[in-house]
C-alpha positions as CSV (number, residue, x, y, z in Angstrom):
1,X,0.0,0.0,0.0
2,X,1.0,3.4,-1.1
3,X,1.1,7.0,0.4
4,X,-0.5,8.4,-2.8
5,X,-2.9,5.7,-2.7
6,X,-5.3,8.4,-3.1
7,X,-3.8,10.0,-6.4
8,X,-5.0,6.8,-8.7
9,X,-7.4,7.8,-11.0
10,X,-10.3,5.6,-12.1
11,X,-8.2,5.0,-15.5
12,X,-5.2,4.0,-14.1
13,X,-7.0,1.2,-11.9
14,X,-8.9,-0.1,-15.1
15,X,-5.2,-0.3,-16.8
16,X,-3.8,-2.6,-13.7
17,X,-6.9,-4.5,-14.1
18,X,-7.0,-4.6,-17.9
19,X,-10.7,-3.0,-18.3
20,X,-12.4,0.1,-18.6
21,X,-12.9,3.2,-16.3
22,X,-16.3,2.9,-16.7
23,X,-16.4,-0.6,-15.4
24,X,-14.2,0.5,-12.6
25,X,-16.9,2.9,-11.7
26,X,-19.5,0.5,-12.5
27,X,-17.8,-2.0,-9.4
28,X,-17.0,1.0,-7.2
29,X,-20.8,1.3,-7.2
30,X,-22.1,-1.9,-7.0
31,X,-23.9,-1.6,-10.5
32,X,-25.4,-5.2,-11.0
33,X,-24.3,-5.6,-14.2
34,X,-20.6,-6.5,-14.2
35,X,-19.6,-10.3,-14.6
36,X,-18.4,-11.8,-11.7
37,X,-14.9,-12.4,-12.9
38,X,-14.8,-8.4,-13.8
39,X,-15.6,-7.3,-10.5
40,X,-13.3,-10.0,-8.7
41,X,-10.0,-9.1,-10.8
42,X,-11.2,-5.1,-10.5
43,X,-11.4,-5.6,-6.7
44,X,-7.6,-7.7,-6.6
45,X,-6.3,-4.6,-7.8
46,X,-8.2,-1.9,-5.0
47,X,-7.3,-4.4,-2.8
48,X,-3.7,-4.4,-3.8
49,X,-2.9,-0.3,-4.2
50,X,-5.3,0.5,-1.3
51,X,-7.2,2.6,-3.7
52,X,-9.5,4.9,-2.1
53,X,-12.3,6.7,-4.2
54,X,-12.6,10.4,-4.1
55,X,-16.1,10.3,-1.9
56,X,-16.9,14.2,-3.2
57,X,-16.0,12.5,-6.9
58,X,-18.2,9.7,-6.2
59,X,-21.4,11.6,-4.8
60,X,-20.9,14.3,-7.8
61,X,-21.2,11.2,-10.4
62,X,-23.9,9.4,-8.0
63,X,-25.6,11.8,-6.9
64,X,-25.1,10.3,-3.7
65,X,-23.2,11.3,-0.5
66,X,-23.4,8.1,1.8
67,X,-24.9,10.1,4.4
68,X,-28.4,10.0,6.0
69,X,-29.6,12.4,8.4
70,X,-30.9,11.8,11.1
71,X,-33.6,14.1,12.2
72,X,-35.2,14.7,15.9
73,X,-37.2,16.9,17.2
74,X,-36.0,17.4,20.7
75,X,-33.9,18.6,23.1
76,X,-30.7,17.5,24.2
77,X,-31.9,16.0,27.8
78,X,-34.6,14.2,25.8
79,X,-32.3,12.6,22.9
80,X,-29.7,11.0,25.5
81,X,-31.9,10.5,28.3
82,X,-35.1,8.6,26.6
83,X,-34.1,4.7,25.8
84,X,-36.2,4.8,23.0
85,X,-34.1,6.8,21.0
86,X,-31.1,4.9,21.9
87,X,-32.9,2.1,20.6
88,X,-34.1,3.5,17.5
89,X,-30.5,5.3,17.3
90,X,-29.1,1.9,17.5
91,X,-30.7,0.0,14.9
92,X,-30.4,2.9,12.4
93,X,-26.6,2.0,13.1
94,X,-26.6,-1.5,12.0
95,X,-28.9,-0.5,9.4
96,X,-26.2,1.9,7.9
97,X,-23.2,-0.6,8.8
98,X,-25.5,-3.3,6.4
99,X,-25.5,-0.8,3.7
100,X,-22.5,0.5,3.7
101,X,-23.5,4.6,4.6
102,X,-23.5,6.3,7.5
103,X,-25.5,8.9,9.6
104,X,-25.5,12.2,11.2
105,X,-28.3,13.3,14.2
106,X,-29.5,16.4,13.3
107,X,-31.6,17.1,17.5
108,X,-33.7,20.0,15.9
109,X,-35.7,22.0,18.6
110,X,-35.9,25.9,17.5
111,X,-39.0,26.6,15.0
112,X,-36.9,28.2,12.5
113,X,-34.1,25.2,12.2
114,X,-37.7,23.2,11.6
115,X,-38.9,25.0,8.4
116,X,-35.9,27.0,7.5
117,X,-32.3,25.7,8.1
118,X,-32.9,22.0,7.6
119,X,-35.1,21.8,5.0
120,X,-32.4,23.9,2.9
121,X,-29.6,22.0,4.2
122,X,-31.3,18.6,2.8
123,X,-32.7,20.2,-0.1
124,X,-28.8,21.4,-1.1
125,X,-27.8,17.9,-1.3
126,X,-25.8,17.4,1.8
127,X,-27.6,14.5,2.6
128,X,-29.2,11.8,1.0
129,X,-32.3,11.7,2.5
130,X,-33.6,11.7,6.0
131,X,-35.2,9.8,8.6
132,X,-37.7,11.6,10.9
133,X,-39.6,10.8,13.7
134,X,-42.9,11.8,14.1
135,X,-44.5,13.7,17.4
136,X,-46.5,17.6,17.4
137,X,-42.7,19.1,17.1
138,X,-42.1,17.9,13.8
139,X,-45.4,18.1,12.2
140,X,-44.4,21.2,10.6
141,X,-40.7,20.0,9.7
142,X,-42.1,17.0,8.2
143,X,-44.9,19.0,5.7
144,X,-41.3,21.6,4.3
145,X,-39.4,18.7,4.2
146,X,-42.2,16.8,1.5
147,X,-42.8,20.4,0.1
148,X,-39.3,19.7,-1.1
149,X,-39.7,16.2,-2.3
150,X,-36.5,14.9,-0.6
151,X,-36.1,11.8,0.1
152,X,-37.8,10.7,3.5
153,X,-39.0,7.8,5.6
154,X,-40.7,8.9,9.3
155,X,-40.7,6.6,12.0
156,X,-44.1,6.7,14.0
157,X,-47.2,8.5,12.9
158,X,-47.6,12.6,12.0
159,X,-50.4,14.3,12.1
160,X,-50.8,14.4,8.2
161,X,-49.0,11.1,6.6
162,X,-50.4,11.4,3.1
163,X,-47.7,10.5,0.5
164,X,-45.6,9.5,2.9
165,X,-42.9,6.5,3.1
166,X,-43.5,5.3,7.1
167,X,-42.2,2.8,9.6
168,X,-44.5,2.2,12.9
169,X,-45.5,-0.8,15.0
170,X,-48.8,-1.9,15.6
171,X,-49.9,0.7,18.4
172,X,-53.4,-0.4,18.1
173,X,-53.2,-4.2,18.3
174,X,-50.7,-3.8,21.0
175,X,-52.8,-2.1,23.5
176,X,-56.2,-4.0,22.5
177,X,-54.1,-7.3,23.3
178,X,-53.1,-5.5,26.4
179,X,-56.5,-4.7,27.8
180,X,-57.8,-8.4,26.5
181,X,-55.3,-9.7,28.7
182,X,-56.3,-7.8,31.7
183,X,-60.0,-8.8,31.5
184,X,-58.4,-12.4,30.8
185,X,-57.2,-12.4,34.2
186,X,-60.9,-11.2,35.4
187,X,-60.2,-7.3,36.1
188,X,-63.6,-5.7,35.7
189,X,-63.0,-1.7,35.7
190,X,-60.0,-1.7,33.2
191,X,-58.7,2.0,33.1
192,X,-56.2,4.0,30.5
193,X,-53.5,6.4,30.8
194,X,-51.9,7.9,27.8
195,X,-50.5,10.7,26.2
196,X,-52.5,14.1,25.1
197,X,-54.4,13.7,21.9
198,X,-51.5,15.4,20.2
199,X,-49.9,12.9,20.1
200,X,-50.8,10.3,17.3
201,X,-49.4,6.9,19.2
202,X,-51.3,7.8,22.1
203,X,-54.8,8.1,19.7
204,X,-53.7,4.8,18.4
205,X,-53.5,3.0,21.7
206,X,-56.1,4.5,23.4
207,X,-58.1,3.2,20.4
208,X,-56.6,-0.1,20.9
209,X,-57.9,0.0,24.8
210,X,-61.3,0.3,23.3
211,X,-60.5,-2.6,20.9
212,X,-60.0,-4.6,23.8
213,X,-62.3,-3.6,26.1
214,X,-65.1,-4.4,23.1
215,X,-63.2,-8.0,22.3
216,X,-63.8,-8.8,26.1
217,X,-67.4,-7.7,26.0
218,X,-67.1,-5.1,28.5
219,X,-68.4,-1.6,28.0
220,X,-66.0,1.8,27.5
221,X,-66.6,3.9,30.8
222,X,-64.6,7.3,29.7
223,X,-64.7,8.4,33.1
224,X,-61.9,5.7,33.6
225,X,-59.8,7.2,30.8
226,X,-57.4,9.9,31.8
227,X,-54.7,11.8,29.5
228,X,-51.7,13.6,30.4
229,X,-47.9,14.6,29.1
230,X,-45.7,11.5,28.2
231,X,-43.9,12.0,31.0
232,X,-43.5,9.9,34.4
233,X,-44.7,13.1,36.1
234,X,-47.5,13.2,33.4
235,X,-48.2,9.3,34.6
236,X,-47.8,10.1,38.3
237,X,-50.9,13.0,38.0
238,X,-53.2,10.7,35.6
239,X,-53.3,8.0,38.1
240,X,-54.0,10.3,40.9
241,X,-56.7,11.5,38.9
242,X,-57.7,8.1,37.9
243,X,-57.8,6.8,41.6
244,X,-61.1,8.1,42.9
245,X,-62.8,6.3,40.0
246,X,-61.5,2.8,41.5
247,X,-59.7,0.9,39.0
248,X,-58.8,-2.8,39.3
249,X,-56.7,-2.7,36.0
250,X,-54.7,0.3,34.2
251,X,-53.4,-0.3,30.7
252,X,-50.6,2.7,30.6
253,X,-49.9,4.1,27.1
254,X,-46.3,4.0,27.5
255,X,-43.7,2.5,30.1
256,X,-42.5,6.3,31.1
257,X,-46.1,7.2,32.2
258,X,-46.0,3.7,33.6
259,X,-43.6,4.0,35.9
260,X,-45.1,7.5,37.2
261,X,-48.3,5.6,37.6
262,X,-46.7,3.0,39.7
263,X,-45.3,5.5,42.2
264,X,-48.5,7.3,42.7
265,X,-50.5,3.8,43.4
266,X,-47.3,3.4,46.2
267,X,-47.8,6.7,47.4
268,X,-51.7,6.4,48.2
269,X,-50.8,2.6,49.5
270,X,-52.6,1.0,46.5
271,X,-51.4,-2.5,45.9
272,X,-49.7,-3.8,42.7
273,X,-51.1,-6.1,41.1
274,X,-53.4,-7.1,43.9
275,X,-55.8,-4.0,43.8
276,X,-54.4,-2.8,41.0
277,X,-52.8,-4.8,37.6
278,X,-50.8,-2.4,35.2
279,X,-49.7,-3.4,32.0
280,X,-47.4,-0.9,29.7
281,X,-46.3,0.2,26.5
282,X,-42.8,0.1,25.0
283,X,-40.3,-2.7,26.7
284,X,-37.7,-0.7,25.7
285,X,-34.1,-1.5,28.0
286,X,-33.6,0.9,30.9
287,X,-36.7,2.3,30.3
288,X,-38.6,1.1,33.6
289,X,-36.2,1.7,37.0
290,X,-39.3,-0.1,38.9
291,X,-38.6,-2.6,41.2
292,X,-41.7,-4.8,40.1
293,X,-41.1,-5.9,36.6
294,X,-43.3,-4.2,34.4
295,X,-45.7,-6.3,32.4
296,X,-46.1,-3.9,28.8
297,X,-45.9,-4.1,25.2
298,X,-42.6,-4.3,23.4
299,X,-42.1,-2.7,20.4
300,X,-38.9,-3.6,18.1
301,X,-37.5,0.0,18.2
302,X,-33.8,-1.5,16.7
303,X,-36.1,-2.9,13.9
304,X,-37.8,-0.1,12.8
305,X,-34.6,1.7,12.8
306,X,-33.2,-1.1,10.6
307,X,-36.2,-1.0,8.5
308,X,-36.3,2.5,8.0
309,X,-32.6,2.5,6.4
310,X,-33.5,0.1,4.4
311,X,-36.9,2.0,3.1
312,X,-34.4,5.2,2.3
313,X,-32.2,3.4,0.4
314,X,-34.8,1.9,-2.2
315,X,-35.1,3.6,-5.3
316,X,-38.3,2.0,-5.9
317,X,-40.7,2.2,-2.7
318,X,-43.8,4.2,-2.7
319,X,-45.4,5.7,0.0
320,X,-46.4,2.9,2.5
321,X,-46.8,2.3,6.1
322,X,-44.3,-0.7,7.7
323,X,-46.3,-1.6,10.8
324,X,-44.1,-3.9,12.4
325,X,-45.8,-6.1,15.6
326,X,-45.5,-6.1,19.0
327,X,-45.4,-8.7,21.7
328,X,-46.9,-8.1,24.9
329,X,-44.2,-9.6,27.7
330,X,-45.6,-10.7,31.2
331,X,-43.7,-9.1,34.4
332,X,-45.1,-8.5,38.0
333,X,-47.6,-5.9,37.9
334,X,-50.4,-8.1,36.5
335,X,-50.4,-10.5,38.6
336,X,-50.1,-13.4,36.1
337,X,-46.9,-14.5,36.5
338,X,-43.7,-12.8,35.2
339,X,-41.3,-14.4,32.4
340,X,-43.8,-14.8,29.4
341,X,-44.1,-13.1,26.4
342,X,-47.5,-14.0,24.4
């Protein structure tokens, strides 16, 4: 390997490996029509000089960069602090590592980086596209980013999705199978806590509590529904508020709001699951410090991440939603036994 590695041109690699520059460039970019012996004897020689491609050449000719953007609409305490980013931030990682790019976390929060600075920045080409995810902060960003017509896959559900490429899990199913399972187990005033309707997920699962209630042939008391902030402290005052209304099951939109829930039955000496069975949302690592394990819903965060790499990079996809399942995993606060996942 050579110090000027970087100095070979395209033409002098096709002379070392007896073909043209155009097949060079056609290997260098995976283009599926070059013979198998071609690309082998073409790759011998990059192997060999420790040829490495202008990338600013490559993207000019491509039109690609290699680089996706990774855009959420948060703040910093949020973005390190929430384990469902990590997870999502995680599988986007082996997405890129299985397709050979790489990524860039754009944590937007001020209104005009929303409709203003990043829309340009992705519009200029800096990026190949972006991945998004969804919540009432970047309902806006979303709508200048498709004004554009960049390239763009959101992960979760916006407030307007129409022509849009998507990756989700099944909110809805999820939380009907969570309430079915607490009327399974014979709880008879089955309650819901859950995010603010501005939030779309929340919509979906408090939808899905209906589901289940319905499935179980019990009738929807609203009285025992009660919305708040996706927040612990958000789930700490919805179960106070729930309380009075004497609940003997709580299906909690989310394992954050969960684990708020769980301290405010502890602070009013309400039993868990023996008065009251709780069953979450999310199953994400880290993201329930409670000493009773938490029966919820798992969603594959690291999938849809994975999935959503995989949606920007085809050429071909049309707008479509990826609703990937859920599992709901048995812990301690149901009182059904802990260990299982149905």
């Amino acid at each position: 390997m050579t110090d000027d590695r970087e100095d070979l041109t395209l033409e002098q690699i096709g002379r070392l490996a007896g073909v043209s520059r155009s097949t060079v460039s056609r290997v260098l970019n995976d283009h599926r029509h070059v013979r198998p012996e071609v690309r082998a004897r073409v790759e011998a020689v990059i192997e060999k000089t420790g040829y490495l491609p202008n990338q600013a050449a490559r993207a000019l000719v491509s039109n690609r960069t290699g680089l996706i953007g990774l855009v959420m609409p948060t703040d910093a305490d949020e973005l390190f602090g929430d384990p469902y980013y990590s997870a999502l931030v995680h599988g986007i990682h082996e997405g890129c590592a299985d397709s050979g790019s790489v990524f860039a976390i754009f944590p937007v929060d001020a209104p005009r980086d929303q409709t203003v600075v990043l829309p340009t920045l992705v519009a200029q080409g800096f990026v190949d596209g972006v991945i998004v995810t969804a919540g009432p902060r970047s309902d806006r960003l979303i709508g200048a980013l498709r004004d554009r017509r960049k390239r763009m896959v959101v992960v979760g559900h916006p407030a307007d999705d129409d022509g849009l490429v998507r990756v989700d899990v099944e909110n809805r199913a999820g939380s009907a199978a969570a309430v079915e399972h607490l009327v399974g187990l014979g709880r008879r005033r089955v309650g819901f806590i859950g995010p603010t309707t501005d939030f779309v997920f929340g919509a979906e699962r408090l939808a899905g509590y209906r589901d289940g209630l319905a499935s179980g042939g019990r009738r929807v008391d609203d009285r025992l529904v009660r919305l708040d902030e996706p927040t612990a402290e958000g789930g700490f005052r919805a179960a106070e508020a729930l309380l009075p209304r004497h609940p003997d099951g709580v299906h909690v939109a989310t394992d954050t709001m969960a684990e708020g829930a769980l301290r405010a039955f502890a602070h009013h000496d309400v039993r868990v699951p023996e008065e009251v069975a709780v069953v979450g949302f999310d199953g994400l690592p880290g993201g329930s410090p409670s000493q009773q394990p938490l029966t919820t819903v798992v969603q594959p965060v690291a999938e849809v991440g994975r999935t959503a790499v995989r949606l920007l990079g085809d050429d071909h996809v049309d707008a479509r939603v990826v609703a990937l399942p859920t599992t709901l995993r048995i812990g301690a606060t149901c009182g059904s036994g802990a260990g299982r996942s149905t």
